[in-house]
C-alpha positions in Angstrom: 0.0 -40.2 -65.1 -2.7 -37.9 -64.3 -2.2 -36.1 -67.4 -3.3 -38.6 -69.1 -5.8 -39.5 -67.3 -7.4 -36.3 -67.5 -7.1 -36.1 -71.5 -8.8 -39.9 -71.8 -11.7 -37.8 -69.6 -11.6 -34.8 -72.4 -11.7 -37.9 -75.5 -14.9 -39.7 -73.4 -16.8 -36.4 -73.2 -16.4 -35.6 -76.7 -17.4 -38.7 -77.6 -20.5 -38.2 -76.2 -20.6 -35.2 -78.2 -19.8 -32.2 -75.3 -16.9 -30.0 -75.2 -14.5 -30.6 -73.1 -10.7 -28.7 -72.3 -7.9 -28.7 -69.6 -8.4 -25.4 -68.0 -6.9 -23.4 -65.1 -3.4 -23.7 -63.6 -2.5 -27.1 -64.9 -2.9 -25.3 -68.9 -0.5 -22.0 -67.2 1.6 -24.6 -65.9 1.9 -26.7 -69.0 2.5 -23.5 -70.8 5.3 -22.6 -68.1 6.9 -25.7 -68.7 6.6 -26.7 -64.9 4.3 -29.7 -63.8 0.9 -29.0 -62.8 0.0 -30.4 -59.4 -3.4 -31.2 -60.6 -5.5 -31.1 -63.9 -8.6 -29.7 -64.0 -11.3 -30.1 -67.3 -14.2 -27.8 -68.3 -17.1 -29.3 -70.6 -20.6 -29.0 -71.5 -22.0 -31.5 -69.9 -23.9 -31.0 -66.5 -22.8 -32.4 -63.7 -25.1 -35.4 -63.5 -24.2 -35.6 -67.6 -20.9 -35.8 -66.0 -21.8 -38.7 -63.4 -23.6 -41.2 -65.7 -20.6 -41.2 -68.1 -17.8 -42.0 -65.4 -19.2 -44.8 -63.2 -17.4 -43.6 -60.3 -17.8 -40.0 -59.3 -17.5 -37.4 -55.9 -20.4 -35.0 -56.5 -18.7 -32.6 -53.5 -19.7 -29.0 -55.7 -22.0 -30.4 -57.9 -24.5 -27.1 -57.1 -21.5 -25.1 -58.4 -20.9 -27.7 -60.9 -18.0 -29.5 -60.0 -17.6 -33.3 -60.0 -14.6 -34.9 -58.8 -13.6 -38.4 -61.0 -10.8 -40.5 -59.2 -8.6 -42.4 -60.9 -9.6 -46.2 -62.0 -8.0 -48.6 -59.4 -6.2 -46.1 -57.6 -6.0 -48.1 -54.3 -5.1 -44.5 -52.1 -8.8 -43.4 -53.0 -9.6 -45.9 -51.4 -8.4 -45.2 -47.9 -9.9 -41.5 -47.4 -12.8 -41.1 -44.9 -15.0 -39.0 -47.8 -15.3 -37.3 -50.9 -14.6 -33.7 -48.9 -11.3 -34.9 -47.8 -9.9 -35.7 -51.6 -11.4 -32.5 -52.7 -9.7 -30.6 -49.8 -6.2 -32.2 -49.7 -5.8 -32.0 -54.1 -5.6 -35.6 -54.4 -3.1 -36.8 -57.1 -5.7 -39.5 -57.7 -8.7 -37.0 -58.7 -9.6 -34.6 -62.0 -11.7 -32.2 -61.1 -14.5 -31.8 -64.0 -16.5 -28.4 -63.6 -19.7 -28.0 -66.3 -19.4 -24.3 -68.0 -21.1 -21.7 -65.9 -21.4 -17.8 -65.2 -22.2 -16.8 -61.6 -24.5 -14.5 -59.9 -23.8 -12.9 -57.1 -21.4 -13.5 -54.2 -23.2 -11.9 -51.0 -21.2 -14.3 -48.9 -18.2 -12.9 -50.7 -17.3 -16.9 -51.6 -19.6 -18.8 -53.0 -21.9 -17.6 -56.0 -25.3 -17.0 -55.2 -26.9 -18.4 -58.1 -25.1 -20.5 -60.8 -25.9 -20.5 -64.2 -24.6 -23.6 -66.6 -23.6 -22.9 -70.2 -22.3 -24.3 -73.5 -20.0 -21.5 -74.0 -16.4 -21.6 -73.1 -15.7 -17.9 -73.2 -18.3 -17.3 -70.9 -17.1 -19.9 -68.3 -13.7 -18.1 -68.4 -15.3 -14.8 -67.8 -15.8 -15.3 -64.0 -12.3 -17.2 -63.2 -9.9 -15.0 -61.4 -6.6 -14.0 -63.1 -5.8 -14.1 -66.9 -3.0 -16.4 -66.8 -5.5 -18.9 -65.0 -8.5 -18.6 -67.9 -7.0 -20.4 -70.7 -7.9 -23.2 -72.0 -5.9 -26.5 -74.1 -7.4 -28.5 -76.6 -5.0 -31.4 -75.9 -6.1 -33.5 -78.9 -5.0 -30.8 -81.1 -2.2 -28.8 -78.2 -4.7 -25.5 -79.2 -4.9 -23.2 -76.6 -8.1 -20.9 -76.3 -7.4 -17.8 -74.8 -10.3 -15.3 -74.9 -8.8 -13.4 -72.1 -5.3 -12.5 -73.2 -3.8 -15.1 -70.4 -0.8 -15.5 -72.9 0.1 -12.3 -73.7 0.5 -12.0 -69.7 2.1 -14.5 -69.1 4.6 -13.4 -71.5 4.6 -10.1 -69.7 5.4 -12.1 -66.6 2.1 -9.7 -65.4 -0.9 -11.2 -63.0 -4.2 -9.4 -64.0 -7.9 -10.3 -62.8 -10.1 -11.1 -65.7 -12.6 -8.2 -66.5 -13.0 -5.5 -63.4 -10.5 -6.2 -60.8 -13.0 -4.8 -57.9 -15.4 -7.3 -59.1 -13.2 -10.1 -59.5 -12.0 -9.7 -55.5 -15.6 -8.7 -54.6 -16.5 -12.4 -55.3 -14.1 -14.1 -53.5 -12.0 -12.1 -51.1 -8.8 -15.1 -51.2 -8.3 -13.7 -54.8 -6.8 -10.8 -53.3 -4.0 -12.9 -51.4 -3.9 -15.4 -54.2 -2.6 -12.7 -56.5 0.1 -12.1 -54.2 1.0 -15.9 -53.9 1.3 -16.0 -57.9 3.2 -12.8 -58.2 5.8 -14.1 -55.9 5.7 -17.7 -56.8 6.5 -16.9 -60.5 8.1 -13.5 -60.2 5.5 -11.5 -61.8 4.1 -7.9 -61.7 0.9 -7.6 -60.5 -1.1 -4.7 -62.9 -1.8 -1.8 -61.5 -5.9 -1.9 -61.6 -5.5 -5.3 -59.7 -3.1 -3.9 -57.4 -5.2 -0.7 -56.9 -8.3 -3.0 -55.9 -6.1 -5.0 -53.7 -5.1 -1.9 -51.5 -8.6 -0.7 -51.3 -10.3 -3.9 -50.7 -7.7 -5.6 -48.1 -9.5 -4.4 -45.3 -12.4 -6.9 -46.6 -10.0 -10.3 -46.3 -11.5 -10.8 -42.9 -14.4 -12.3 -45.0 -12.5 -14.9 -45.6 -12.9 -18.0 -43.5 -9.2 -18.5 -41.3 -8.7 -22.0 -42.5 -8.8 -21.0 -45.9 -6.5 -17.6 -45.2 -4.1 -20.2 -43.2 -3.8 -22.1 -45.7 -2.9 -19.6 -48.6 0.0 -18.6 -46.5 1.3 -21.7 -45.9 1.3 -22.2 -49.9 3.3 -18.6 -49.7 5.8 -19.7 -46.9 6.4 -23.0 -48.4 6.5 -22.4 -52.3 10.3 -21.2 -52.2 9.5 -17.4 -52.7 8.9 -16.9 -48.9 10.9 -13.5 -49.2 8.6 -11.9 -51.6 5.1 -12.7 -51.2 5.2 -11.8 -47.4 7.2 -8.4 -49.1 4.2 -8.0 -51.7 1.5 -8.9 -48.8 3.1 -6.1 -47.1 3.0 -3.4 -49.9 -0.5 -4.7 -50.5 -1.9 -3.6 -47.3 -3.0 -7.6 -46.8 -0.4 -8.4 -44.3 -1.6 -5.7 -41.5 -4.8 -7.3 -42.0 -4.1 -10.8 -41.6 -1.1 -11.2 -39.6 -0.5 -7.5 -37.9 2.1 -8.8 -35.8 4.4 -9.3 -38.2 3.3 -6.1 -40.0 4.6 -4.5 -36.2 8.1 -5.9 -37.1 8.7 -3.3 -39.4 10.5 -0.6 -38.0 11.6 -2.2 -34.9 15.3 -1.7 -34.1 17.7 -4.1 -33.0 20.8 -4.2 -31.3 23.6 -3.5 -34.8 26.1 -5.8 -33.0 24.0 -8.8 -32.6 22.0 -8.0 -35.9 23.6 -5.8 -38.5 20.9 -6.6 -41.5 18.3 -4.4 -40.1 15.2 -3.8 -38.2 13.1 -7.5 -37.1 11.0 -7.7 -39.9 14.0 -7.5 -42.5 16.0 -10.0 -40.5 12.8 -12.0 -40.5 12.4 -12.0 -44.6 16.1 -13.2 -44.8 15.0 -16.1 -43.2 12.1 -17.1 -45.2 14.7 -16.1 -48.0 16.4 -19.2 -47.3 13.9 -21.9 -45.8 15.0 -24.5 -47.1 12.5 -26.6 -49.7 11.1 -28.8 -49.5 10.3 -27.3 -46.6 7.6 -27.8 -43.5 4.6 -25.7 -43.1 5.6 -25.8 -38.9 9.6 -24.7 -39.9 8.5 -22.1 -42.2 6.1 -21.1 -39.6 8.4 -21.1 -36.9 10.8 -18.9 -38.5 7.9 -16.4 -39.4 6.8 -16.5 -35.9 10.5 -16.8 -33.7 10.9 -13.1 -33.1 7.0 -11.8 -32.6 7.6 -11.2 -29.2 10.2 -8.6 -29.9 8.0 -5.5 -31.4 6.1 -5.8 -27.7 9.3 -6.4 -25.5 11.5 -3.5 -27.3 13.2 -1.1 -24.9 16.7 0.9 -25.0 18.9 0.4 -22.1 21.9 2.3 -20.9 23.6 -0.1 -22.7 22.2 -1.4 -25.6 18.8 -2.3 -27.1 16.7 -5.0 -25.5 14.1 -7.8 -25.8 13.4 -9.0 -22.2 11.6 -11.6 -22.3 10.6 -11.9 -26.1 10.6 -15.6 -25.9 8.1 -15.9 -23.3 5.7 -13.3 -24.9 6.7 -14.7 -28.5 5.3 -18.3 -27.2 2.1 -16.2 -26.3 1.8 -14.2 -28.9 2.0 -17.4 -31.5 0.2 -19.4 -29.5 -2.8 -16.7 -30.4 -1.5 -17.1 -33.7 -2.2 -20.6 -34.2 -5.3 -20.6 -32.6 -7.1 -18.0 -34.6 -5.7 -19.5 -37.9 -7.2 -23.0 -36.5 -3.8 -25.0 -36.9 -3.9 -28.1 -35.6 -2.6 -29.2 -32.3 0.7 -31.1 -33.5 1.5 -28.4 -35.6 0.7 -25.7 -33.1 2.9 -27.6 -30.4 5.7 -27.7 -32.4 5.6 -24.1 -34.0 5.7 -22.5 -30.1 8.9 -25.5 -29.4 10.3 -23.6 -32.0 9.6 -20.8 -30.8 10.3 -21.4 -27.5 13.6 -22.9 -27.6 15.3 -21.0 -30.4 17.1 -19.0 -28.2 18.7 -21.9 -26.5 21.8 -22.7 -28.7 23.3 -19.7 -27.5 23.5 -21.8 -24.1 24.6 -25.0 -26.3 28.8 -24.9 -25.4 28.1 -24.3 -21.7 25.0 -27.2 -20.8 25.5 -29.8 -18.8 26.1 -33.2 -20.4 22.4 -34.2 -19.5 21.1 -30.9 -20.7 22.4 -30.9 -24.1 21.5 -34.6 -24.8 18.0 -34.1 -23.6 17.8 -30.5 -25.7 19.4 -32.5 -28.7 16.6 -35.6 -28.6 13.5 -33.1 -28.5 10.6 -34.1 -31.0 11.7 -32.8 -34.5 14.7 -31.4 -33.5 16.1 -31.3 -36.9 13.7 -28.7 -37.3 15.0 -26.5 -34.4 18.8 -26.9 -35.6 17.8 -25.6 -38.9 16.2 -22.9 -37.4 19.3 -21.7 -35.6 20.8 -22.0 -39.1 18.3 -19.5 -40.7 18.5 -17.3 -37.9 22.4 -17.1 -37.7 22.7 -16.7 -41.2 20.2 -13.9 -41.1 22.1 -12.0 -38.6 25.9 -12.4 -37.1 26.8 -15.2 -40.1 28.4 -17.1 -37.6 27.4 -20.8 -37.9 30.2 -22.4 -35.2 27.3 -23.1 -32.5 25.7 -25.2 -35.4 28.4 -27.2 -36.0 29.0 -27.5 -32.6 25.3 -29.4 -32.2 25.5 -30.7 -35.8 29.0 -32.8 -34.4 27.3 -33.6 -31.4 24.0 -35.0 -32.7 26.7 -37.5 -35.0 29.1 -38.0 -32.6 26.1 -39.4 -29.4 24.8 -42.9 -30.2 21.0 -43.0 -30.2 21.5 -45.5 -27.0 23.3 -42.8 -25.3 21.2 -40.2 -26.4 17.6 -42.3 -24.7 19.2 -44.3 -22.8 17.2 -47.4 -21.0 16.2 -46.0 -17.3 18.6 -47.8 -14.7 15.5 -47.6 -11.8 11.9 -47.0 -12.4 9.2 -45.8 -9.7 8.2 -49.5 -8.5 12.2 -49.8 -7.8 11.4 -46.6 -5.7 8.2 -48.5 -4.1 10.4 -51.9 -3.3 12.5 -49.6 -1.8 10.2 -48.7 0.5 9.6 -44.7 -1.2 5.9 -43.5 -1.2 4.2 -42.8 -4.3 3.9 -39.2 -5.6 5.2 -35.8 -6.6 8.6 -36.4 -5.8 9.4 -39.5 -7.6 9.7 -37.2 -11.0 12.2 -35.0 -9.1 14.3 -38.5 -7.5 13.6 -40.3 -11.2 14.8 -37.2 -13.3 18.0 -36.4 -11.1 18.9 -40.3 -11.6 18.7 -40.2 -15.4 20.5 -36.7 -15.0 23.8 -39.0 -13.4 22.8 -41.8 -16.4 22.9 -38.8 -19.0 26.7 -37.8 -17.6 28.2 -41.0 -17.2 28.2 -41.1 -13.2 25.6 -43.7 -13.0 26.1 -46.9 -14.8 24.3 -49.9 -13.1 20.8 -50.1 -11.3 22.8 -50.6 -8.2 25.1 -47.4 -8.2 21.5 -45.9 -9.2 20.0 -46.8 -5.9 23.0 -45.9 -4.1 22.5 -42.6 -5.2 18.7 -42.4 -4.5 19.3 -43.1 -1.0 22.2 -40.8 -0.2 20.7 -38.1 -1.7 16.8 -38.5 -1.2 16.8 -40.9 2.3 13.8 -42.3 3.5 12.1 -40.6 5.8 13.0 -42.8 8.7 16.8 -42.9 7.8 16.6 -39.3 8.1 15.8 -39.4 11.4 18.3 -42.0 12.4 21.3 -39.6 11.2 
């Protein structure tokens, strides 16, 4: 375990005669009773103290400090392109060892200007971000240091930035939205000072490079408190600033029939109520992101209110989305299917045979049908369509589903067809008849092709 691992790191470097602690998260954690997702240590000893005792080391922060020491034999070390990438994706493999230190200055409003090393613990914990994240474990003798009151708070169920909240945020601008992740993860309070330098400094988030934002909210999306941290982010003043259109949700009317919770934004919270966890950063995305064309596309007509065309302006709208929060392109092509096809199901009882199998074998489509779950149970309640596909997606063989094509194009070209556009069109309408059972057998395939595309020259012989 990496527990353990982490402690015989603590036992080496007091060996050597430095101090040496679990510190951060993994000590709240461990105090929380939950299990930390990584285990961090703070000592005395410099970083290149810290790289001649453990003969395998990452120096990725080692100007700030930080060295990285992977876990003997751990073949999955192994296999990553560099140092960076374990430090960025929290390896399981990895402790991260960071020397004492007090920092000076953050003009980039990140990364300390000037870094200081030290043999003093209190003063390392001075310039972390939130109480209940400064402690520190002994785990020789289970002793926790607290020299921040981290216990007491966490007690109080209460997130509070160490010293002045201003200054704490003024460092590192993510602290701000970081507070609201661990507010809503654990169902704390956040204190009013840190609240108060939250309101008046969320303007400033823009700081903040869009990876790192993205990836904050992902943590908030897919954390299983969904509802509440995009709630707090919107008391806080952060989500206008980093996502304004779902800030524009709120407010916008629909249609009491169709949607008897509310306005879109609180029909939107009731489904990241219930994402489902574990859940995927691109479903928890897409059901963020499924109704962002609405606040745009909302009119009243004679007869009800309306979203003309929300799903087209949605798909643009996230599409923007995703590309100034620098997702990826898998994951940005699957958050605008979801987006673009949620509104399908309500076509589900009345598609074609062909239709429905080719809606029901799109890529990830488990991730649209539970979509239409969240968004059903979020509005009407009424789940019938959903079992409709649910039955269907048991009932259709895989074989049936992608079936084996009866004719391909060089069929077309013995045939004597020319090459081009409209083979897709003659190909597509054959797998069509395939899809619904009227075409069985390459021969009843070509049969077909020529009475309903005919060559050119039989054309003109009719």
């Amino acid at each position: 375990m990496l527990k353990f691992f982490a402690i015989s790191i603590i036992r080496t470097l007091r060996e050597r005669g430095y101090q040496a602690y679990l510190v951060g998260g993994c000590v709240r954690d461990l105090l929380l009773g939950r299990e930390p997702a990584d285990y961090d240590v703070a000592t005395g000893a410099t970083p290149d103290e810290v790289m001649r005792i453990f003969p395998k080391t990452y120096a990725v922060g080692a100007q700030f400090g930080v060295v990285l020491v992977p876990v003997p034999d751990d073949s999955s070390v192994s296999t990553v392109a560099s140092a960076s990438d374990l430090y960025r994706g929290g390896h399981k493999g990895l402790v991260e060892v960071a020397t004492f230190r007090s920092d000076i200055g953050y003009s980039d409003g990140r990364h300390p200007d000037e870094v200081r090393f030290s043999q003093d613990p209190r003063e390392d914990v001075q310039r972390r971000d939130f109480t209940i994240n400064g402690l520190l474990l002994d785990p020789t003798k289970n002793e926790v240091l607290d020299f921040v009151g981290g216990q007491k708070d966490l007690q109080a169920r209460i997130i509070r930035a160490i010293g002045q909240p201003e200054l704490r945020f003024t460092e590192d601008k993510l602290r701000m939205m970081r507070a609201v992740r661990f507010a809503a993860r654990f169902g704390y309070t956040i204190e009013p000072a840190t609240s108060a330098a939250i309101h008046k400094l969320a303007p400033q988030v823009h700081q903040v490079s869009r990876e790192r934002v993205r990836e904050e909210l992902t943590k908030m999306l897919t954390e299983g408190r969904a509802r509440q941290a995009f709630a707090l982010l919107d008391e806080s003043g952060l989500l206008r600033q980093v996502l304004p259109e779902i800030s524009a949700m709120k407010g916008v009317e629909q249609p009491p029939e169709f949607h008897p919770e509310g306005d879109v934004f609180v029909h939107t919270l009731l489904l990241l109520e219930n994402l489902p966890q574990p859940c995927s950063p691109t479903l928890a995305w897409g059901a963020l992101l499924h109704d962002v064309g609405k606040p745009p596309t909302f009119r009243v007509a004679p007869d009800r209110i309306r979203f003309d065309g929300h799903v087209e302006v949605g798909v643009k709208m996230a599409e923007e989305i995703c590309r100034r929060l620098r997702f990826s392109g898998d994951e940005t092509e699957q958050i605008l299917a979801l987006v673009d096809n949620h509104m399908r199901f309500g076509q589900v009882p009345q598609m074609k045979e062909s239709t429905l199998k080719k809606f029901l074998r799109m890529p990830n489509f488990e991730e649209h049908v539970e979509l239409h779950r969240l968004d059903s149970l979020a509005s009407h309640r009424f789940l019938s369509t959903y079992d409709f596909v649910r039955e269907k997606m048991q009932a259709i063989p895989p074989a049936a589903m992608r079936p084996e094509p009866l004719i391909t194009g060089d069929d077309l070209i013995a045939a004597g067809y020319e090459p081009g556009p409209r083979f897709r069109e003659i190909l597509s309408e054959v797998e069509d008849g395939q899809l619904e059972g009227r075409l069985n057998s390459r021969q009843s395939a070509m049969e077909f092709v020529r009475q309903e595309f005919p060559l050119k020259q039989d054309s003109q012989h009719q």
